[in-house]
N, C-alpha and C positions, 0 to 999 in steps of 0.2 A: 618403487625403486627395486624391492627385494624379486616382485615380481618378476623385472624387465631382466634382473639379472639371471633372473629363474628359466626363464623362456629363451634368454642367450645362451645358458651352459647345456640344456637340454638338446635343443639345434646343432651347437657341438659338439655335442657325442652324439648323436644321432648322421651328422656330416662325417663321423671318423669311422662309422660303419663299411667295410666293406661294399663297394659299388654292386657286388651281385646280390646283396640283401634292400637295393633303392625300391624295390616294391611292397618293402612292409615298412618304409620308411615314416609315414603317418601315424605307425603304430608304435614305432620303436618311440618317436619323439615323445606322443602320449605317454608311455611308460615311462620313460627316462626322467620326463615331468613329474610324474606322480609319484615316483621314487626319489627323488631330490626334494620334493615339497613334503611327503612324510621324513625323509631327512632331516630337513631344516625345521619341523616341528616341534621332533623329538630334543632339539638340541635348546629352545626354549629362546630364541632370538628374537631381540625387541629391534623395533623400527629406528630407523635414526630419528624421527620426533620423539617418540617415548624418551629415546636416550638424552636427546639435549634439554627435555624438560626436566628429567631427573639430575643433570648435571647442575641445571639452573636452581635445583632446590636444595641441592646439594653445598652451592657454592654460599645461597642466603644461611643456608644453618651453620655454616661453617664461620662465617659474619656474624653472624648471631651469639655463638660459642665463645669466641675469641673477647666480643665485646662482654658479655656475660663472666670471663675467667679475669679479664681486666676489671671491671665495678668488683667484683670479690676480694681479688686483691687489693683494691682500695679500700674496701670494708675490712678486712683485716688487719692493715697497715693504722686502719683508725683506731682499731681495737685496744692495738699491741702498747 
């Protein structure tokens, strides 16, 4: 996905070039591409599967917690 969008924004600026530069056009795209993807490197972007697995482990520990801070307070209510 990040790729296809990589390869679309590159094409777009490379298409917003000036028409008297369309003969270094395969070069400029190259570039554009490889300045966009050292871009989006630097910036440390996870995939939308990483993200929804993390959202998915995210969601069970948070399940976990709540059920965990409820038996506590039952233990303590038995204490008191």
């Amino acid at each position: 996905m990040i790729k296809s969008n990589l390869d679309d924004l590159s094409k777009r600026l490379s298409a917003a070039v000036p028409s008297g530069f369309s003969a270094i056009g395969a070069d400029l795209d190259k570039t554009f591409h490889a300045i966009l993807q050292g871009a989006f490197e630097k910036m440390n972007l996870v995939s939308r599967e990483e993200f929804e697995a993390q959202k998915a482990v995210l969601a069970r520990t948070r399940k976990k917690l709540e059920e965990l801070e409820a038996k506590v307070s039952e233990l303590e209510q038995r204490t008191s």
